[in-house]
C-alpha positions in Angstrom: 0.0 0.0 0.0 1.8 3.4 -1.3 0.4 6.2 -0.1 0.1 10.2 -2.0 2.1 13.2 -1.3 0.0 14.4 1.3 -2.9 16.6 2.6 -2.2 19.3 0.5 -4.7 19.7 -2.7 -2.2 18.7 -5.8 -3.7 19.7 -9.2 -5.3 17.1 -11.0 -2.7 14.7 -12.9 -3.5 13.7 -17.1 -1.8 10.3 -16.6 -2.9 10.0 -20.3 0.8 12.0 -20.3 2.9 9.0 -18.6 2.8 6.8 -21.5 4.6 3.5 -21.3 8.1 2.4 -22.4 7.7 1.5 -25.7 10.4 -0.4 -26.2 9.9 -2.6 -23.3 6.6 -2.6 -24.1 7.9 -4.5 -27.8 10.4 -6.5 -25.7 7.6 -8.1 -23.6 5.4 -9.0 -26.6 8.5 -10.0 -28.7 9.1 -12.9 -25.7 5.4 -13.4 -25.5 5.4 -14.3 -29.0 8.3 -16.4 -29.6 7.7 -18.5 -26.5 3.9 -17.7 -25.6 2.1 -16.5 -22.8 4.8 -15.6 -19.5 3.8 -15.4 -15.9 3.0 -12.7 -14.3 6.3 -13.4 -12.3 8.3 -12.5 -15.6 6.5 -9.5 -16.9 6.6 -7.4 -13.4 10.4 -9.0 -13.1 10.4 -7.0 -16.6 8.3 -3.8 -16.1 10.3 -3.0 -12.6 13.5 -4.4 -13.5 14.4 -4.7 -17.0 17.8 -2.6 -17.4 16.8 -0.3 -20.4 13.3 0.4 -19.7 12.1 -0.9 -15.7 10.1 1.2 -14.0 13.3 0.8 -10.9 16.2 1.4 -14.0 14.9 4.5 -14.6 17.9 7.9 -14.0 15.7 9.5 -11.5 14.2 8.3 -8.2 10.5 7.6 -8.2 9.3 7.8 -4.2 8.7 11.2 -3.3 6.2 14.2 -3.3 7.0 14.6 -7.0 7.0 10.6 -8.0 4.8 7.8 -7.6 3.7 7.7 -3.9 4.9 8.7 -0.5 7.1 6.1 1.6 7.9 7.0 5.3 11.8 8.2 4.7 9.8 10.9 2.4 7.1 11.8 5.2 9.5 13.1 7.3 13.1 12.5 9.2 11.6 11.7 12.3 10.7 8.4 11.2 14.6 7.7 10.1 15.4 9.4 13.9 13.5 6.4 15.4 15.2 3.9 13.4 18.7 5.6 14.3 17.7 4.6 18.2 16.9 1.2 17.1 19.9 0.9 15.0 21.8 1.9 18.2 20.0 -0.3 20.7 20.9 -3.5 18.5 24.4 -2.1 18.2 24.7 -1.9 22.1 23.5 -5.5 22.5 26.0 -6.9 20.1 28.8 -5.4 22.2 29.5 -2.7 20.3 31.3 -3.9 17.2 33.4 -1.7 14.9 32.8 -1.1 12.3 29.0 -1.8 12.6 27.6 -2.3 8.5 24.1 -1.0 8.2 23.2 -2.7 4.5 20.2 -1.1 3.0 18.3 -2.3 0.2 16.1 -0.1 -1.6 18.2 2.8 -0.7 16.8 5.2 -3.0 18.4 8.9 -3.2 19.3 8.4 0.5 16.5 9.9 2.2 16.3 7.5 5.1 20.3 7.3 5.5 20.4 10.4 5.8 17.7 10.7 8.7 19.4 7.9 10.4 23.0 9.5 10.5 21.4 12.8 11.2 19.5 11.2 14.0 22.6 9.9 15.5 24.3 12.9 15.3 21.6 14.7 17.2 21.4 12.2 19.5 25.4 12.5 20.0 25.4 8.5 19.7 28.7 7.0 19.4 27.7 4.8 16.6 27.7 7.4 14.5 31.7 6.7 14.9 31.0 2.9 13.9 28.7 2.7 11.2 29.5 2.4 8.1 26.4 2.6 5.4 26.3 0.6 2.4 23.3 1.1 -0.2 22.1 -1.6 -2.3 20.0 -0.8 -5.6 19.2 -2.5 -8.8 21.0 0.4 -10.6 24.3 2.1 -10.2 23.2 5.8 -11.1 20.6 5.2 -7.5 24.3 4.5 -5.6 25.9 7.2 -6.9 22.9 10.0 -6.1 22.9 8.0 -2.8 26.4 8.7 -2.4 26.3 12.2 -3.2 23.6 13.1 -0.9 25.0 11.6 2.1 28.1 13.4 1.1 27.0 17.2 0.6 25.3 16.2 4.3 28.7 15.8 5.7 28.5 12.1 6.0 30.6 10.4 3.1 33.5 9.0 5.3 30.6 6.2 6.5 29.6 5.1 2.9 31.4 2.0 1.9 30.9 -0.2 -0.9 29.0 -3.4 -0.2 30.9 -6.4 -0.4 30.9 -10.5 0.4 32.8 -10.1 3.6 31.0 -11.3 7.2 29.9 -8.3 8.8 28.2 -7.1 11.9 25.5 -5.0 11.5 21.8 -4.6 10.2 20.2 -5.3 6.8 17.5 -3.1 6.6 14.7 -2.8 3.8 12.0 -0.2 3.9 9.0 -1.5 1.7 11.5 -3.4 -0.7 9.7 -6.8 -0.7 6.5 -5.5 -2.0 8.0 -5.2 -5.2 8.9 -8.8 -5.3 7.8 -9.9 -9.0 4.5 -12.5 -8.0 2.6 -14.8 -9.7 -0.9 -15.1 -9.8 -3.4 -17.8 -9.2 -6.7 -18.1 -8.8 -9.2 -21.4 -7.6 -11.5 -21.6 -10.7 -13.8 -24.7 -10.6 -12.2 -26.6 -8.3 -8.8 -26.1 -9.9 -5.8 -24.0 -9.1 -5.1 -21.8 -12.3 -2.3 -19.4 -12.6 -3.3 -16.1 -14.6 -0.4 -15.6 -17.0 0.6 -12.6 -20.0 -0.8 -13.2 -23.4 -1.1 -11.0 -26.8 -4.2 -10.3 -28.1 -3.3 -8.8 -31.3 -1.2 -6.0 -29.9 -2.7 -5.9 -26.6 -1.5 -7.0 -23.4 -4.0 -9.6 -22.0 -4.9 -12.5 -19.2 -4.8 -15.9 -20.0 -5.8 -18.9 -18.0 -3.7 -22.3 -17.7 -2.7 -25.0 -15.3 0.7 -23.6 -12.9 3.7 -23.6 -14.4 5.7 -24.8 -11.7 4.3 -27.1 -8.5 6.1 -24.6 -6.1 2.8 -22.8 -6.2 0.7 -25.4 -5.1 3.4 -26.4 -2.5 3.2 -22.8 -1.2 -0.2 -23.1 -0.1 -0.1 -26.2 0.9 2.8 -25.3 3.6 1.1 -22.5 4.8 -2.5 -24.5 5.1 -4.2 -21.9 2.6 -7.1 -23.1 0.8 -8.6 -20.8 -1.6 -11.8 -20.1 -2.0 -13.7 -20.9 -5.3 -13.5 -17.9 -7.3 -10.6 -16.4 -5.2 -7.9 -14.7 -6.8 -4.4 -14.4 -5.1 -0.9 -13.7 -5.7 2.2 -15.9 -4.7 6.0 -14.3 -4.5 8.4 -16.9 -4.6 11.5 -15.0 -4.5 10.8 -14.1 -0.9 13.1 -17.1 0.1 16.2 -16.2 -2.3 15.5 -12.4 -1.4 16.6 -13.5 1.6 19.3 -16.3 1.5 21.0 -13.8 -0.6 20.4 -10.4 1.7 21.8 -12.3 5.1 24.9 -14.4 3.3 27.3 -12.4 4.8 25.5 -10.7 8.1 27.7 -13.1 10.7 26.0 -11.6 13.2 23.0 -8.4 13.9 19.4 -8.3 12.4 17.4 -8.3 9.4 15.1 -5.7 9.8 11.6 -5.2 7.3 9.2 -2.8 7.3 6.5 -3.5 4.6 3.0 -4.0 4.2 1.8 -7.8 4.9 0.1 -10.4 6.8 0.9 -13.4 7.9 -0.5 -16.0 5.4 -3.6 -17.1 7.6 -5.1 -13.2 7.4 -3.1 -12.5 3.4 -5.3 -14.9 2.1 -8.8 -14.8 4.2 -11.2 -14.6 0.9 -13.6 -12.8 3.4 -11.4 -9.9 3.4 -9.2 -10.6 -0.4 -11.1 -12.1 -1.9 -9.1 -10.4 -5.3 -5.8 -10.9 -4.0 -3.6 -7.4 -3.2 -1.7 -6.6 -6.4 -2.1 -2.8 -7.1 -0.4 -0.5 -9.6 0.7 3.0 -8.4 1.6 6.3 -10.9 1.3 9.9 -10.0 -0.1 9.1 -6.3 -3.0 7.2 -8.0 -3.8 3.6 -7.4 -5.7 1.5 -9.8 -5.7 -2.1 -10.7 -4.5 -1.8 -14.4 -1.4 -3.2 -14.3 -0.9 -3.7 -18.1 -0.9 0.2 -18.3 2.1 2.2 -17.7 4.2 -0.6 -18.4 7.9 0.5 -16.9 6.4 3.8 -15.9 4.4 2.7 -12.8 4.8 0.8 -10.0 3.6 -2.5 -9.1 3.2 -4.1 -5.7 1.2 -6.7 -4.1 1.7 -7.9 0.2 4.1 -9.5 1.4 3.4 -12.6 2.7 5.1 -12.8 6.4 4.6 -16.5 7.0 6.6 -16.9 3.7 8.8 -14.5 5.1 9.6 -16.5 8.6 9.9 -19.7 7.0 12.7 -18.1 4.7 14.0 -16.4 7.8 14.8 -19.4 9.6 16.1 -21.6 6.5 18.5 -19.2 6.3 19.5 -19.5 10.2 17.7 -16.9 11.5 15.9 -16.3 15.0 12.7 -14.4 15.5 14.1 -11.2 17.6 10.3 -9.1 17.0 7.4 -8.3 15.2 5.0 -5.3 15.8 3.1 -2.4 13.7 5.0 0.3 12.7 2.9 2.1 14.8 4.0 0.6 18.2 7.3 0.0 17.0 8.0 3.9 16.1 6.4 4.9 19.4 8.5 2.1 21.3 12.0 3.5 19.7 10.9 6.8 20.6 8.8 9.1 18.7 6.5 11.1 21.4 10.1 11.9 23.3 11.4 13.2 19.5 7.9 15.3 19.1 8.1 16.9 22.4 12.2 17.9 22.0 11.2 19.3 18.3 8.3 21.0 20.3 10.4 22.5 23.1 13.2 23.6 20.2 13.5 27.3 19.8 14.8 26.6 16.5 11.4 24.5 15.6 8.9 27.0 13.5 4.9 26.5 13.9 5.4 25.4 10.1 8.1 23.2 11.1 5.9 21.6 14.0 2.7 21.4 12.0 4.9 19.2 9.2 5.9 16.8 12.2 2.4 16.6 13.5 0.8 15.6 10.2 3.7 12.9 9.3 3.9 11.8 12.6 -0.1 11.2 12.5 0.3 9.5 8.9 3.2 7.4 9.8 1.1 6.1 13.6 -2.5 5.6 11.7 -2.9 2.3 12.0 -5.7 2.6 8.0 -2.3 4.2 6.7 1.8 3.7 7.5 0.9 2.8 11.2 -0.6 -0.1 10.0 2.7 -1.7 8.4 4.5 -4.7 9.7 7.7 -4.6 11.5 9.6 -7.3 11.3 13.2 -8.6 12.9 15.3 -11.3 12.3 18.7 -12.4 14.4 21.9 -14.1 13.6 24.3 -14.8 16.8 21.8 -12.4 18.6 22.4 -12.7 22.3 19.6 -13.0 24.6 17.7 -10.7 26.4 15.1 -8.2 26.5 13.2 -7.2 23.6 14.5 -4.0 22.1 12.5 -0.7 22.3 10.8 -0.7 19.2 9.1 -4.1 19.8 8.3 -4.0 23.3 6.0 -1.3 23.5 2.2 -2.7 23.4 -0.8 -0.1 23.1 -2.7 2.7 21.5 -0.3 5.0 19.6 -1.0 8.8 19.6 -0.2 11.0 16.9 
C-alpha cells in the first residue's frame, strides 16, 4: 500500500501523459510471441527491472512528493530518527562492534540514510563513529545519487561499498519486498489456475492455464491456505532467495523489514481478499490496471510474512520481533522526539505542523501505522526485547 504526497490539494494529474516504455513494451510482446504466454512473475520482473526500460532502472528516483507515492523516509526525518535509536539499541547488544555495517536495500536517493546519520548525530550517539552505510539498488546511477547526498550532508566518510565479507551489523529494507515480482493464481472450478501474460493482437491480455511450476501449489499447501472458489491471489516466490541472498554475509546483527503484509492465515482470508492485493501506483494514483504504464508505474502486491519466517529461519535466522510500525515507532521513541522538536526554539509553527501531520500519517494504523515490522537475528544474544518491539498499546499522533 503506497500512499500520495499528502494533505495538500495537488492539481489534478493527465496520466494520459505517462505513456509506457515502448520499447519494453515490444520486448515483452516480442518474448510473448516467440515463447507464448509468460507469468505474471516475468512481466513485473520485466516492467520494474528490466535494465533499459524498468520502471526501478529509470535515472531519476521515483518515491517522493514529485514521483509515484509517499514512503515513510519521504514523510518526514523523524521516522529515520527512530530507526537511528533502534539501529543503536541493537548495536549496544552486540557489544558494540566496529565497524558496525548498516546494509540497505532499496536505498533510494538516500532519504532515510540520511535521517538515520542525522538522528545519531543529534542524539550525539557513538555509533555514529562505527557505522558504516552501504546502499544496495538494482541500478548504479541510485548509488551514486545516494552517495552524493549523504556526502553534501557531511557524511561520506561512512559510505562504503558493499561487499561479500562477514559483517556485523543490520540489513535493513523499507518497503522493498512488495516489489517482489509474483505470480498469480486463482481457484476456478475446483482447480488451481495461474493467470499468465498473453497478446491479443497488440494488446497486453490475461490468460488462464494450469501452474507452471508445483512450487505454487506447494506454497499453499505449507502454509495451510485453501482458496476459495473464485478467489484470486498472488504468490511471491522469490521471498526465500531475497533473503538467503540479503543475510549471506550478516555473521551476526538483524534483518530488519518494514512493509505491508500479513501473515498467510489473514493474506489470504477470501472474506477480506477475496481479489488478491496486487495494485499499480503512478502519479499518487492507485488502480488495478497493471498492463498500463508498463515500466512507468509501479507495481506491488503484500508480502506474505509466514513466507517470510519460514525463509528467515532456513536461512539460520531467530525471531528477535514483530509489531506495527505504529507501536514500534512509538517504542523507539517518537512522542520523546515530538516533544524535543516542540520545546526547540529553532522549531517554526510550520516546522511543527509538518511533524504533527507525518507523525499522525506514519502512527494511523488505515495508513503507514498499519505496516508490519519485522526482525530477524543471527548470533543475537539473549535478552530483552529491544524498544521498538516492546511497547504494546494505542499510539498517539
Amino acid at each position: 500500500m503506497r500512499l500520495s504526497a499528502g494533505f495538500r490539494r495537488e492539481p489534478p494529474v493527465d496520466l494520459e501523459t505517462v505513456g509506457e516504455d515502448a520499447g519494453l513494451v515490444a520486448r515483452i510482446r516480442g518474448e510473448i510471441g516467440a515463447n507464448g504466454p509468460m507469468t505474471f512473475a516475468r512481466f513485473m520482473e520485466l516492467a520494474l527491472y528490466d535494465p533499459d526500460g524498468g520502471y526501478y532502472r529509470a535515472a531519476e528516483a521515483r518515491p517522493g512528493r514529485a514521483g509515484d507515492f509517499l514512503t515513510a523516509p519521504e514523510a518526514h526525518p523523524i521516522f529515520g530518527h527512530a530507526i537511528a535509536r533502534q539501529l543503536a539499541e541493537a548495536w549496544d547488544r552486540l557489544g558494540r562492534p566496529d565497524p558496525f555495517v548498516v546494509r540497505e536495500h532499496g536505498a533510494g536517493t538516500g532519504s532515510l540514510a540520511e535521517a538515520i546519520l542525522r538522528g545519531l548525530a543529534a542524539d550525539a550517539s557513538p555509533l555514529l563513529e562505527a557505522i558504516r552505510y552501504q546502499a544496495i539498488e538494482v541500478d548504479p546511477r541510485r548509488v551514486d545519487s545516494f552517495a552524493s547526498r549523504l556526502s553534501a550532508a557531511g557524511h561520506g566518510s561512512v559510505i562504503e561499498p558493499a561487499d561479500a565479507r562477514p559483517v556485523a551489523g543490520v540489513v535493513l529494507a523499507n518497503e522493498v519486498l512488495d516489489a517482489l515480482p509474483v505470480h498469480r493464481v486463482a481457484r476456478r472450478d475446483g482447480r488451481l489456475l495461474e493467470r499468465l501474460v498473453a497478446l491479443e493482437g497488440e494488446t497486453l491480455v490475461d490468460a488462464w492455464a494450469d501452474p507452471t511450476t508445483p512450487d505454487l501449489a506447494a506454497r499453499l499447501a505449507a502454509e495451510a491456505v485453501d482458496l476459495a472458489e473464485g478467489q484470486d491471489a498472488e504468490i511471491c516466490l522469490g521471498i526465500g532467495p531475497w533473503v538467503e541472498d540479503a543475510v549471506a554475509g550478516l555473521a551476526s546483527g538483524l534483518l530488519l523489514v518494514i512493509d505491508y503484509g500479513a501473515a498467510a492465515g489473514d493474506l489470504y482470508d477470501p472474506a477480506r481478499r477475496p481479489h488478491g492485493t496486487l495494485r499499480a501506483y503512478v502519479r499518487h494514483r492507485v488502480h488495478d490496471d497493471v498492463y498500463r504504464h508498463v515500466g512507468r508505474q509501479d507495481l506491488t502486491a503484500h508480502v506474505d510474512l509466514t513466507a517470510l519466517e519460514h525463509a528467515a529461519e532456513a536461512a539460520g535466522l531467530v525471531a528477535v520481533g514483530s509489531t506495527t510500525q505504529a507501536e514500534f515507532l512509538v517504542g523507539a521513541g517518537v512522542e520523546s522526539l515530538l516533544r524535543a522538536s516542540q520545546a526547540d526554539p529553532a522549531t517554526t509553527i510550520q516546522d511543527y505542523v509538518e511533524l504533527r501531520s507525518a507523525l499522525m500519517r506514519l502512527l494511523d494504523p488505515a495508513a503507514m501505522g498499519g505496516f508490519r515490522v519485522v526482525a530477524y537475528g543471527r548470533g543475537w544474544p539473549d535478552g530483552p526485547a529491544l524498544a521498538g518491539f516492546a511497547y504494546r498499546g494505542p499510539a498517539r499522533g
